[in-house]
C-alpha positions as CSV (number, residue, x, y, z in Angstrom):
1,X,-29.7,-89.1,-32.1
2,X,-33.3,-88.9,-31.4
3,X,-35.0,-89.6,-28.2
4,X,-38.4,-91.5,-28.2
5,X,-41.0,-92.3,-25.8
6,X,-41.9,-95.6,-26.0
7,X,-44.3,-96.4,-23.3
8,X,-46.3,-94.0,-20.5
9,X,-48.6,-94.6,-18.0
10,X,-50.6,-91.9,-15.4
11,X,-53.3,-91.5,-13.3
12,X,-55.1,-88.2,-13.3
13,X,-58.5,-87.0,-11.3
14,X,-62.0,-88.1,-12.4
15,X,-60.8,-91.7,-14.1
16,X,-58.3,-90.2,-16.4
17,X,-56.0,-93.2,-16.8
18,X,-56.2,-93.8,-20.3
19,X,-55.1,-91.4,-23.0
20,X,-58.6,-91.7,-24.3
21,X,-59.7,-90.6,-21.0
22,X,-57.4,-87.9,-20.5
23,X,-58.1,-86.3,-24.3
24,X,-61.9,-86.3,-24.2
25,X,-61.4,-84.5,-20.7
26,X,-59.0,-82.3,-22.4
27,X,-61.0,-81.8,-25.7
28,X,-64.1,-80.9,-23.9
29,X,-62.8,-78.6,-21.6
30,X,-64.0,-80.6,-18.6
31,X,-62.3,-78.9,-15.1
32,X,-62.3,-82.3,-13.1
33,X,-62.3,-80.7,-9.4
34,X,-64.9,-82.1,-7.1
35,X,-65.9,-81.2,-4.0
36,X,-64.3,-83.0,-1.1
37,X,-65.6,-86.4,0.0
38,X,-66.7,-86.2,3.7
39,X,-64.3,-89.5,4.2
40,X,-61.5,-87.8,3.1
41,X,-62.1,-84.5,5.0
42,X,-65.2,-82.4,6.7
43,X,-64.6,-79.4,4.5
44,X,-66.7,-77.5,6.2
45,X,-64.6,-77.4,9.5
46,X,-61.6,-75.2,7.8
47,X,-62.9,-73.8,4.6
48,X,-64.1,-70.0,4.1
49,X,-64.2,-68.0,1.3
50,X,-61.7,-65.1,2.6
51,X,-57.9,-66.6,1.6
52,X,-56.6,-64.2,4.4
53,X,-58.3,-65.5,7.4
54,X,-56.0,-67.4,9.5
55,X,-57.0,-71.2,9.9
56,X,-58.8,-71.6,7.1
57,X,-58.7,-72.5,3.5
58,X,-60.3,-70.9,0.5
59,X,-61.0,-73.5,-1.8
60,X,-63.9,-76.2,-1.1
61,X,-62.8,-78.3,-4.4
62,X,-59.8,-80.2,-5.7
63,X,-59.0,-83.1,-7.7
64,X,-59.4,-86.7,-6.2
65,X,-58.4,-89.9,-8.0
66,X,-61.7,-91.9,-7.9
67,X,-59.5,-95.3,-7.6
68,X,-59.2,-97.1,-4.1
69,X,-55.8,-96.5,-2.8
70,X,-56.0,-99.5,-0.7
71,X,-56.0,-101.8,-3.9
72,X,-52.6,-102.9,-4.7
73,X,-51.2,-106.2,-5.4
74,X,-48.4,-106.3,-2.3
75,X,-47.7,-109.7,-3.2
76,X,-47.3,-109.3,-6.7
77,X,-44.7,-106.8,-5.8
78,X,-42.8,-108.8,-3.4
79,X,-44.6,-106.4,-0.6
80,X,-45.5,-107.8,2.5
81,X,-49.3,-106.6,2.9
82,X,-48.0,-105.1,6.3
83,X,-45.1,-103.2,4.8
84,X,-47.7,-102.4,1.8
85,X,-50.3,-101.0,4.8
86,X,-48.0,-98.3,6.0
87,X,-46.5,-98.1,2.4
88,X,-46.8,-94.2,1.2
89,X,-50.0,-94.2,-1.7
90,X,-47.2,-92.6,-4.0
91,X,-45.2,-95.5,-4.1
92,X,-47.8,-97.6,-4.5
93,X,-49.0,-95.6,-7.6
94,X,-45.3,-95.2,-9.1
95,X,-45.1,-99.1,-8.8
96,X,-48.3,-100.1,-11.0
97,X,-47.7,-97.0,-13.4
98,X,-44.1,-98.3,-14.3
99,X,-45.6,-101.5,-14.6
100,X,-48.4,-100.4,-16.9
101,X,-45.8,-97.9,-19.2
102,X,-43.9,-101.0,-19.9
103,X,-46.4,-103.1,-20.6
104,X,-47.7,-100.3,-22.6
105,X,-44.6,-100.5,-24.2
106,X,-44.7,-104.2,-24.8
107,X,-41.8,-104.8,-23.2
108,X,-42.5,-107.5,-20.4
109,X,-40.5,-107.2,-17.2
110,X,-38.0,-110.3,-18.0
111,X,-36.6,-108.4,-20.7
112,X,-36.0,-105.1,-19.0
113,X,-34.7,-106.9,-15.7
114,X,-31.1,-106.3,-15.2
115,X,-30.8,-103.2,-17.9
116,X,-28.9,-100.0,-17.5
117,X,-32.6,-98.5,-17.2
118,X,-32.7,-94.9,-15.0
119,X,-35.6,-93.7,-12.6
120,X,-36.1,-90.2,-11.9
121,X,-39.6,-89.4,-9.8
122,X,-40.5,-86.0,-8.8
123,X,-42.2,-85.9,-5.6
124,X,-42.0,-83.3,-2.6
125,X,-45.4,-84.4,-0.4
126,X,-44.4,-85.7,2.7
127,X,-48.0,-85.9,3.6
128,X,-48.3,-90.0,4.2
129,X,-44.5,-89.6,6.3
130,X,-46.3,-86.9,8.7
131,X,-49.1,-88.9,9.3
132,X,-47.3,-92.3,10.1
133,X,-44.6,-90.7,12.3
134,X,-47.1,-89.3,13.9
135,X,-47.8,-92.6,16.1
136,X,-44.9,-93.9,17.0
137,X,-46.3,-96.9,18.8
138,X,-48.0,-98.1,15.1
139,X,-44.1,-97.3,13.4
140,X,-42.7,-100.5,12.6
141,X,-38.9,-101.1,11.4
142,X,-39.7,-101.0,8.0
143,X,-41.8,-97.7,7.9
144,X,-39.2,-95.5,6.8
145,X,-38.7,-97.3,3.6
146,X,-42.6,-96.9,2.9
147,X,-42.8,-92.7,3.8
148,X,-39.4,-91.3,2.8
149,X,-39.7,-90.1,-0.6
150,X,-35.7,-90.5,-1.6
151,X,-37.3,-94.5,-1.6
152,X,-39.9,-93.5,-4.6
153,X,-37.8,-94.0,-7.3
154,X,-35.2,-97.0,-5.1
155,X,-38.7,-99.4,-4.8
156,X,-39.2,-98.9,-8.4
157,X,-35.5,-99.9,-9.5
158,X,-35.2,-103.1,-6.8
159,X,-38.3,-104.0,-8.1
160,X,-38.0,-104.2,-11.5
161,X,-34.3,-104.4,-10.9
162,X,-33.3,-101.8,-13.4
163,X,-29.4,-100.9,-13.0
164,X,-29.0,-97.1,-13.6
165,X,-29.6,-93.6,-11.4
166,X,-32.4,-93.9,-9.3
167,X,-32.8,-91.0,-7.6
168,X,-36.2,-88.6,-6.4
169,X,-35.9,-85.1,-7.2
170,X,-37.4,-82.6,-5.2
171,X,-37.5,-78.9,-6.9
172,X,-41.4,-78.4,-5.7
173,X,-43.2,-77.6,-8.5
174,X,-40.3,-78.4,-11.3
175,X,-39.5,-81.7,-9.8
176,X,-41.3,-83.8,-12.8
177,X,-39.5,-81.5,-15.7
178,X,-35.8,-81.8,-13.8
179,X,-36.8,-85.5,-14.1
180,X,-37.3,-85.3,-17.8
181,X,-34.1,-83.5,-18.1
182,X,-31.9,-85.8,-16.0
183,X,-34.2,-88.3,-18.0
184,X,-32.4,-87.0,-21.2
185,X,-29.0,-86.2,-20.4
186,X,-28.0,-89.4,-19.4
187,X,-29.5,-91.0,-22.1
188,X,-27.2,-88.8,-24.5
189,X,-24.2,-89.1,-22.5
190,X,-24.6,-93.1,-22.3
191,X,-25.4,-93.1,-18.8
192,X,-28.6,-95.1,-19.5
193,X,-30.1,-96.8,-21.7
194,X,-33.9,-96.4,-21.0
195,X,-35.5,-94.3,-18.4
């Protein structure tokens, strides 16, 4: 039996969060790395051209979102805005995407609640988890459940209280694509009925 997508949402560099957006970067070629902004990072401090000199980087570009990652709705998803402070930016992101891929697919969230629906994400950063375990004074109980990653795809199914595999797979750079496997297994063996 076929297998159909039948909603998606993203959010790529440079405003791409539209499949408009994302084909006219795409159809005109446009490489959307900028330079870094000094809020994020004083390039200048660690970059040098040489990739084999120790303490430094060799690239003075990459690809920023241009969104706030401070905006999100904690309350609308039953988030304390304390938990959603010290709440990884991934989470955040996976949250409003799911909720944007089902509206997307015009299925409203009453009608999904409760289903045998799957969530697979692919994530290995552990950058956010570093930085709040850093300070162990500013750790509150509730931290771990905001930087571990195995929670990424967890806070999406409690959420949205979806009733099949939730699990985040980490295979580095093959995480997303062992996703969309998983994605499609169980939806041929029964195990699901949407992911």
């Amino acid at each position: 039996e076929p297998i159909a997508v039948i909603g998606f949402s993203f959010i790529f560099p440079q405003d791409a969060t539209s499949s408009d957006a994302l084909w006219e970067i795409m159809m005109n070629k446009r490489n959307t790395a900028t330079t870094f902004p000094p809020e994020r990072m004083n390039i200048n401090s660690i970059y040098h051209p040489d990739p084999n000199r120790r303490g430094q980087i060799p690239v003075n570009r990459s690809h920023f979102l241009k969104q706030s990652l401070a905006a999100f709705d904690a309350s609308f998803f039953s988030t304390s805005t304390t938990d959603a402070a010290s709440m990884d930016p991934q989470q955040r992101l996976l949250l409003e995407c799911t909720y944007n891929a089902l509206e997307n697919a015009g299925l409203p969230m009453e009608t999904v609640s409760g289903s045998k629906t799957s969530v697979y994400t692919g994530s290995f950063s552990t950058d956010w988890q570093q930085l709040a375990y850093k300070d162990g004074e500013q750790c509150r109980t509730t931290t771990a459940l905001g930087v571990q990653a195995c929670f990424n795809a967890n806070r999406i199914s409690w959420f949205f209280n979806f009733t099949g595999n939730s699990a985040n797979i980490d295979t580095a750079c093959s995480s997303s694509l062992v996703c969309l496997d998983l994605g499609c297994q169980g939806l041929r063996s029964g195990d699901h009925d949407m992911v």
